[in-house]
N, C-alpha and C positions, 0 to 999 in steps of 0.2 A: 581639659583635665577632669570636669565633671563628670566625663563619658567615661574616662578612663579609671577614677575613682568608684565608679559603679558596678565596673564589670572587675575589680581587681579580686575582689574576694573568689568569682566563678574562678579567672584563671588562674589563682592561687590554686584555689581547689583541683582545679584540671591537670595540675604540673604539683599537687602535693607528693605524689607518691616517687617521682623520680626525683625529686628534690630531699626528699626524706633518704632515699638510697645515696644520693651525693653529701648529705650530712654524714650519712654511716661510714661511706668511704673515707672523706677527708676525716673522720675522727680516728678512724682504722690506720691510714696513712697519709698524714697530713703532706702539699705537695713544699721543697724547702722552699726555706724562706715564706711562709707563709703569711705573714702577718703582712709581711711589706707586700705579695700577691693581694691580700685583702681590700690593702691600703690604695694602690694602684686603681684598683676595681671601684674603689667608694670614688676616687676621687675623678674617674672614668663617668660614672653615674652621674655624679653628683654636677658635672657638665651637663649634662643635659636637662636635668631635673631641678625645677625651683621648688623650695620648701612652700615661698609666701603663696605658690600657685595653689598648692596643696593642704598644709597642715591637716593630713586624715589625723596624725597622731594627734593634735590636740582638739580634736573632733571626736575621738572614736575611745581615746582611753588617758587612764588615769594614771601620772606618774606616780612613783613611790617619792616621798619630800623628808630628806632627812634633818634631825637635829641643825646641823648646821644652816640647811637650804631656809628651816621657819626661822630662826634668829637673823638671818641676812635677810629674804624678803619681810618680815615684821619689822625689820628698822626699816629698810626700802618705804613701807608704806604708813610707817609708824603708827607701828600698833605694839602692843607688847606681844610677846610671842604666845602668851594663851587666847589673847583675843584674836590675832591669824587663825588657828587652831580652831576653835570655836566656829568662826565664821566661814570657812575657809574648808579645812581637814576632817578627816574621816579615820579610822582604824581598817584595815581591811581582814582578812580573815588569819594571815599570819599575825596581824600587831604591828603593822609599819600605816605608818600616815599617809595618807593617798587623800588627792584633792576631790572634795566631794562630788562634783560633780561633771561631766561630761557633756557637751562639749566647755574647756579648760573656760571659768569665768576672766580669766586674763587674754584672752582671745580675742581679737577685736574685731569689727566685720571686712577688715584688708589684710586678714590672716598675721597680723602683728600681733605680736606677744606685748603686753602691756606692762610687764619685769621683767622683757630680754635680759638685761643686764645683770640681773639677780635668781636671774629664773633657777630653779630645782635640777641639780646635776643631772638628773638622771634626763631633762629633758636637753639638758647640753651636749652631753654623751649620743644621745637618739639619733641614728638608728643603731650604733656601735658598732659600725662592721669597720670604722677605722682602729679597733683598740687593739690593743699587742692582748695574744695568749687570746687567740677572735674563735679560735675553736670548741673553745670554752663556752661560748655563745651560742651557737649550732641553735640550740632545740630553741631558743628565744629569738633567733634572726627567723627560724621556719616558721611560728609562726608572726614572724611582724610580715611576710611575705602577702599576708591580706589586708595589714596596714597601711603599709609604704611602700611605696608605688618604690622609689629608690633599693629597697633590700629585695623583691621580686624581680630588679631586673640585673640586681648585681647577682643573686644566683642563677640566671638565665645567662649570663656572660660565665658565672663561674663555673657554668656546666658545661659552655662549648669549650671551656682550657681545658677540663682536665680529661 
């Protein structure tokens, strides 16, 4: 997986431009049933690929952590929700809280999350190619295609469909 983590970002880059035309077209004319086409595909992937093998995304980037995500992990580790925040959180350039720093300090060295349970939606959701209205996502699945090994090879299956 390290070998393949190395080179994902080249063959992202290698297969950007035909992958950015198959975003155009599914947004132009999406094929039906598309979300459950999506759905099929993640859970295609997702056979073959382990997270715990991988975690680039909590390696490589910083989730957005909402209200609710620091009030449920600050009781998780009981702290009050300014002192998470403080210790923990960052403001990013729109105003949403993003964990300060990368690779994710809840990360452990057997690629466990150390508040699976609580963990920040948006890392529960990760990589979202199973969510309904997935078209909508396009320009953020293109590029997680240099993150996760998982969303570069669901658009590589999703290109021989259509």
């Amino acid at each position: 997986m390290d070998e393949y983590l190395k080179s994902l970002p080249e063959q992202a880059r290698l297969k950007h431009k035909s992958f950015k035309k198959l975003v155009q077209k599914i947004k132009k004319r999406p094929p039906k049933n598309f979300d459950y086409v999506m759905n099929d595909i993640h859970n295609e992937v997702f056979n073959r690929i382990d997270c715990l093998a991988c975690a680039n995304c909590c390696k490589t980037t910083s989730p957005i952590v909402t209200e609710k995500d620091i009030e449920r992990i600050a009781k998780f580790l009981r702290l009050r929700s300014i002192e998470f925040i403080n210790q923990y959180l960052k403001k990013d350039t729109d105003g949403l809280w993003m964990m300060q720093q990368t690779p994710c300090v809840f990360l452990d060295a057997d690629n466990y999350c150390l508040i699976y349970d609580v963990r920040p939606k948006a890392c529960r959701e990760y990589p979202h190619l199973d969510r309904k209205k997935n078209r909508q996502l396009f320009d953020l699945h293109l590029k997680n295609t240099t993150i996760c090994p998982a969303v570069f090879e669901a658009f590589k299956v999703l290109e021989k469909s259509t």
